[in-house]
Every structure is written in C-alpha cells, then in structure tokens.
N, C-alpha and C positions, 0 to 999 in steps of 0.2 A: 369294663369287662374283666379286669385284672382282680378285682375282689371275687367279681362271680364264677372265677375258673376256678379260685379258690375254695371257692363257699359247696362248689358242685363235687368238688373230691373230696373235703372233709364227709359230705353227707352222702356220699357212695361207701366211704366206710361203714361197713356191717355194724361193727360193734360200737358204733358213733352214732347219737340220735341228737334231735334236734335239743334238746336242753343240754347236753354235754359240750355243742358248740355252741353252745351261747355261754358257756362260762370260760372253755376255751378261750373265745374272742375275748371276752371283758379280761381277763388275765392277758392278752398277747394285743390288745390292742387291732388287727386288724386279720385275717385269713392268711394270709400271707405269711403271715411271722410266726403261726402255729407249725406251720411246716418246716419252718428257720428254725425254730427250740430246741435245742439239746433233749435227750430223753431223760436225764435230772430234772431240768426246767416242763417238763410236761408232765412229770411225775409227782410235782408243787400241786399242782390241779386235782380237787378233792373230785374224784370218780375215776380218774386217768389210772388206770395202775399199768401194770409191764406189757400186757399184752396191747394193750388199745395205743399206748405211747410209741411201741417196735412200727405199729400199725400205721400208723402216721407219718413215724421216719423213713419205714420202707415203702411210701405208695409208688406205685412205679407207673399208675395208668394215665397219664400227661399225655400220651400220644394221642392215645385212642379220645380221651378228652377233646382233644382238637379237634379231633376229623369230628367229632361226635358234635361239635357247636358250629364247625364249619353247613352242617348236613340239614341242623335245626332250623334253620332259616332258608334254607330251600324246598323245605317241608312245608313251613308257613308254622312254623312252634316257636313261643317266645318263652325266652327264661323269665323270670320273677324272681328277684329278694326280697329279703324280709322288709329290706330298705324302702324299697320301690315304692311310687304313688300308686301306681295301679293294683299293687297285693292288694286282698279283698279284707275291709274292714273287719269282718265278722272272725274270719279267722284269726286276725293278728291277734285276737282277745286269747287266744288257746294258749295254754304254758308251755303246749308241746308242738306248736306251729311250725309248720315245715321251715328252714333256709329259705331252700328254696321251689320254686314250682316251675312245673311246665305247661304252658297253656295254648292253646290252638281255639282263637275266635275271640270276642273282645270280650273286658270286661265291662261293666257298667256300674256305676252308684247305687242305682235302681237294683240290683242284685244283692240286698241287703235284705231285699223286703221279698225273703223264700221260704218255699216249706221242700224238705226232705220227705220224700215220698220211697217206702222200700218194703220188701215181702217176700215171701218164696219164689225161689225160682222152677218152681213146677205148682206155677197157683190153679186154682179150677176155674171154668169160666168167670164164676161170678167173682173173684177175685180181679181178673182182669179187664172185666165193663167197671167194676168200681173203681178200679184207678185209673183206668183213661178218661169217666164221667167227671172224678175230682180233680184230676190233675187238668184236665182241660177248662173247668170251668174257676177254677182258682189261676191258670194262667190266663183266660180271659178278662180278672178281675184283676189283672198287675203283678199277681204274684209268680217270680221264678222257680219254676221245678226243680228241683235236685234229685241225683240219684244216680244209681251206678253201673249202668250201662248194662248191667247183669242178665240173664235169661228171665223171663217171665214179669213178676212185676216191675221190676225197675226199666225194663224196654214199656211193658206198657204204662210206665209212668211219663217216659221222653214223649213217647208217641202222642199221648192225650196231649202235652202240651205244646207239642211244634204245629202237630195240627192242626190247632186253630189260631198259629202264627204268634203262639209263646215263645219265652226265653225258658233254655233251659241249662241246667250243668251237670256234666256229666262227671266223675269224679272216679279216677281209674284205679285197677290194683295192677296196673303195667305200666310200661312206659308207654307215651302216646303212640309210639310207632310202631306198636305192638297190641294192635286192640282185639280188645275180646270181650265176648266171643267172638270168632272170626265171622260170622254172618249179622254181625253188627256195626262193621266195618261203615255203610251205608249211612246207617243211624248218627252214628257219629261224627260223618262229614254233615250231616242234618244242621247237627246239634252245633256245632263247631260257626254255621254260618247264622243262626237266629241264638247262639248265647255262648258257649265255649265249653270246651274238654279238659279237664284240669288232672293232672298227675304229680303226686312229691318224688317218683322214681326216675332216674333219667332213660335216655333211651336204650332201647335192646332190652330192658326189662322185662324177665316176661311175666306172667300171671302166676306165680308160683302162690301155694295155697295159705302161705303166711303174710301175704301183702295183704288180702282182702281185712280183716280184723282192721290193723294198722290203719288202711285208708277210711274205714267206718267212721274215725272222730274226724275225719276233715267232710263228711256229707253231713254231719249233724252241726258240725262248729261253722260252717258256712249258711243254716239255716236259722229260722225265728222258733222251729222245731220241725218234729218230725211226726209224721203219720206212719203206723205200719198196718199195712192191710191183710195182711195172709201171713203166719207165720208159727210152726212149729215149737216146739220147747228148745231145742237147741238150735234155731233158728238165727244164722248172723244178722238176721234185722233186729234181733233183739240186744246183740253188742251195739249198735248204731243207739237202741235206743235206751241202752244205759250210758254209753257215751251222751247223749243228750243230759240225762238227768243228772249226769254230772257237773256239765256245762252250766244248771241251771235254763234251757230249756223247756219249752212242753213237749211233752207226749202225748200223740194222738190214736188212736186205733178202731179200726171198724172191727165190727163185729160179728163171729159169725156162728154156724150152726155147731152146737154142743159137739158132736156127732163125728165130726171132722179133726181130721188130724193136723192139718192147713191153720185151722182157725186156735186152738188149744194154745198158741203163746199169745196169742194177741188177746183172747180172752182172759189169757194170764192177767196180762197189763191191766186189762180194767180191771179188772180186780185189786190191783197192784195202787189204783190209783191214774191211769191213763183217762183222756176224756174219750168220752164213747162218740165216736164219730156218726153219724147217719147221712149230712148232706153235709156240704161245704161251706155254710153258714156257719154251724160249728165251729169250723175249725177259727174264723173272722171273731166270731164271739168271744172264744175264747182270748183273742190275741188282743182285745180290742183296744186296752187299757195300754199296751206295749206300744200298738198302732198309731196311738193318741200321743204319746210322747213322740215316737219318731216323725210322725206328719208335723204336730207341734217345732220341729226341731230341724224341718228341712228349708232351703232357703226359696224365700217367697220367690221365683223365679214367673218366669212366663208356663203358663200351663199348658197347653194345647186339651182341649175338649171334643168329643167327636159332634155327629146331629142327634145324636136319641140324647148324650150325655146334657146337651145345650136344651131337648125338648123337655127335660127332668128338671131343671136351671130352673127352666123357664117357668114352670107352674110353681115354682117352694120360695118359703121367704124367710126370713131368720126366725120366727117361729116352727114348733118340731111340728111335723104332719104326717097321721100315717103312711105307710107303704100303699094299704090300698088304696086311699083317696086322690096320691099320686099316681096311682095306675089309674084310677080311673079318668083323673083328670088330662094325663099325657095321651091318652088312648093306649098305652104298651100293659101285657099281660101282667100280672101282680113280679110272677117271675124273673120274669126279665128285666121290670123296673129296681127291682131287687138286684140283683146284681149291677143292674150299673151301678145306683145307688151304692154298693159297697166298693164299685172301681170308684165314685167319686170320693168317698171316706180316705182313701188311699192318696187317691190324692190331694187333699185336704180344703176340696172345695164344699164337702157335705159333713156334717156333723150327726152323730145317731144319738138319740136318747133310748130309754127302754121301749119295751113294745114295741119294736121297729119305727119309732117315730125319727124321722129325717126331719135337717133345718138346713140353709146353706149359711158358709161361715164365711165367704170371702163376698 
C-alpha cells in the first residue's frame, strides 16, 4: 500500500499526468523517492520544470489521503496500479494509462472482448431504442458494454445491457463517490454488481467539465472500438471516437436522418470513413478477423454452453453450413440461431466462413 499512497498523490497533482510519472518513477526508482528528491534532482527530469518540481515538494495532502483510503473500503472501492494483475489488459496498452484507478465491482478477462457505446446526451427517441436494441443484443452475445454513465445515450447504452443480465462499465469523469448525474446514482450501483465503475480521479472529485474529454481515451482504450449513435459536430462522442482512431481501433456509427442535428457528426464519420452500422452483426463482422486471433489465443479451458447453444452443437459438424439450414434444422428462428451462433464464435466453439456459413471447431 506504500507505493499506492504514493502513486495516488503524484496523480492528484494537476500539473502531473500520467506519462510524467512514469518517467519520474524510471528516473527515481520507486514513488516514494520522487517525493524524497531534492528540486535540483527533479528538475534532471525532462518535462519537470519549476513549477511541477515546487509542486511536488510542497504536497501537503497526506492527511486527507488517509482518511480518503481509509473511507474507500467501506465504500466497497478498490484502488488499482498500473502494477496490479487485475488492471484491465486493454488499457495498460495506452501511453497515457492512468497510475492509477478506482474501481467498484469486479473485473473480469472476459472484459476485453467490449464495444464502447456513446452519443448525445439529449438523443431523440430513435436514438435511444437503437442503443438499448444494440447494446442488449451485443451484451447478449458476450460482448461488455462500455460507456459513460452520461445522460441520454450512454444511460441507454448501460441499460440495454444489464437488462438482459450483461456486463457493463461505466467509466467516470468524477470520483466514484461523486456520481453523476445524480439520478444515475441507481444505475451505477446496477452496473457496479453485473461488471464495474471505473474512475482515474480520486475521491471528492467532482464532475468539473474538463474531466469529461480526459476520461474519453479510457472508454475507447478499454474497448475493441467504439460505436457512436447520435451525435452533433461538436459532439464529445466524437473525441471518444478519434481517441479511438488513434488507438487504432474501429469506429462504428449508425446512421441517421440528413435533417437532424443529432445525426450530422456521426454522419460525418461515415463519411470520414466509419463503418455504417444498421444491426449488430455489423459491428461482429467487422471485428471478426480481431475475434479470430483473440479466441485463437485464449486458453482452451472448460467452456460452459447453455440448452439452445448445445441444440446449435448438436445439428453442425466441422463442415461450414448455412445459418438458415441450422435454423431450420434446430427448430430456432434464423434470428436467434444467429446470435447464438455469434455467442458461440466468441467463444470459440463455432467457426464462420462467408455467407454466414457456421462449422464447429472444437
């Protein structure tokens, strides 16, 4: 805990972001010793100059620190370093990866395999049946939702997918103890027990309107990409989703009417080069070639399969066979064969070729 008292004051400093302590540490050897340095010896460190150096030797918030880690764990909040086995794979790949995080609800392996879901926060209706439709039936399909707790599409991104007993993550521009909007409060204990609440701010944080940006690259760098459903010209789903592009990521976006002032950045995107969303196959489609290395790459464990997924098993054989001749043949509608069919893909019991042709591979 003695590194992480450390790691949590360096990154309360304002003018300290997370690439300045990582050169910090590698120059000082551990958190600890950066606050030991002389302001000569901190002023060796290429980005440190007078002000960030003073800033360091004068922290004086150790107290409030304490009671602050003391409070966390009676809250049910876990800190996270970068150290840590539980920090989430996806993110550690960012250059600008938080220290550290705070998180309330567990993590999982499985929380690799997410799509970033985000939009207006004053979407129209049809804005919000489409991201409850996609985000439920993609977290029916194994995939965790992401997204940021925000008004309008990012509540109805959580919602689509707890409700039908998805993981989801929520990804704060406060400190967790400090959620918002305040009538989301709910939401978030939701969210907090089928996948987790994640923040790089400590607590008392509050929502000040320069956190939100900041926290954009941790919804897109925790994700496989991101879809934007509703969104403006200067819309922050569209920082999310050039932090994406940056990452190397995809970008997805539905589409919508010319006419609209909601739809006008996301029609940007396709234009830009986003794939044009219409159902949730799509989004599988596109990833599929990604999907194939990481199923390729996860360890042959024990699988657990439900009854329809065993009644799918049971009529396919290492040769590819249509979608609908499986439907016809299990009795289940084309539809819904289809989706399990892409939950078993995931899990690397079914294999696709084109034309929707399924084979099983184990």
């Amino acid at each position: 805990m003695s590194d992480t008292k450390y790691l949590i004051a360096l990154s309360s400093i304002p003018e300290i972001g997370p690439v300045t302590i990582k050169k910090l540490i590698s120059v000082f050897k551990n958190p600890k010793a950066v606050f030991d340095a002389r302001i000569d010896e901190l002023l060796s460190v290429e980005g440190i100059g007078l002000n960030r150096a003073k800033s360091i030797r004068n922290y004086s918030g150790w107290k409030c620190l304490e009671e602050d880690l003391r409070g966390l764990k009676e809250k049910g909040i876990g800190v996270i370093t970068f150290e840590d086995e539980e920090y989430p794979e996806l993110l550690k790949e960012l250059g600008d990866a938080p220290l550290v995080i705070y998180v309330k609800g567990d993590i999982k392996k499985e929380d690799r395999y997410a799509i970033a879901i985000v939009g207006s926060r004053k979407p129209t209706a049809y804005g919000v049946s489409v991201t409850e439709r996609m985000a439920g039936e993609l977290a029916s399909m194994g995939f965790t939702i992401i997204s940021g707790l925000a008004r309008g599409i990012d509540t109805a991104a959580h919602m689509g997918a707890v409700r039908c007993g998805g993981r989801s993550i929520a990804v704060l521009g406060s400190g967790i103890d400090v959620p918002y909007p305040p009538e989301n409060k709910g939401l978030l204990e939701r969210i907090a027990k089928s996948g987790y609440v994640l923040s790089e701010f400590p607590p008392r944080t509050m929502p000040n309107r320069e956190n939100f940006p900041r926290r954009n690259r941790i919804i897109s760098g925790l994700s496989m990409g991101v879809l934007v459903v509703e969104a403006t010209f200067d819309s922050g789903s569209l920082i999310t989703a050039n932090y994406a592009i940056e990452q190397g990521k995809e970008v997805f976006s539905i589409p919508g009417n010319i006419n609209s002032v909601n739809s006008s950045g996301t029609n940007e995107l396709i234009k830009k080069g986003a794939r044009l969303v219409q159902r949730s196959e799509d989004i599988i489609e596109e990833l599929a070639p990604i999907l194939r290395g990481l199923i390729k790459s996860r360890e042959k464990a024990k699988v657990e399969v439900s009854d329809e997924e065993r009644r799918l098993c049971d009529v396919m054989t290492g040769e590819p066979k249509h979608v609908d001749i499986i439907s016809r043949e299990s009795g289940l509608p084309a539809s819904t064969a289809l989706g399990i069919l892409l939950g078993l893909e995931l899990k690397g019991i079914v294999g696709q070729t084109g034309g929707k042709r399924f084979y099983l591979m184990v």
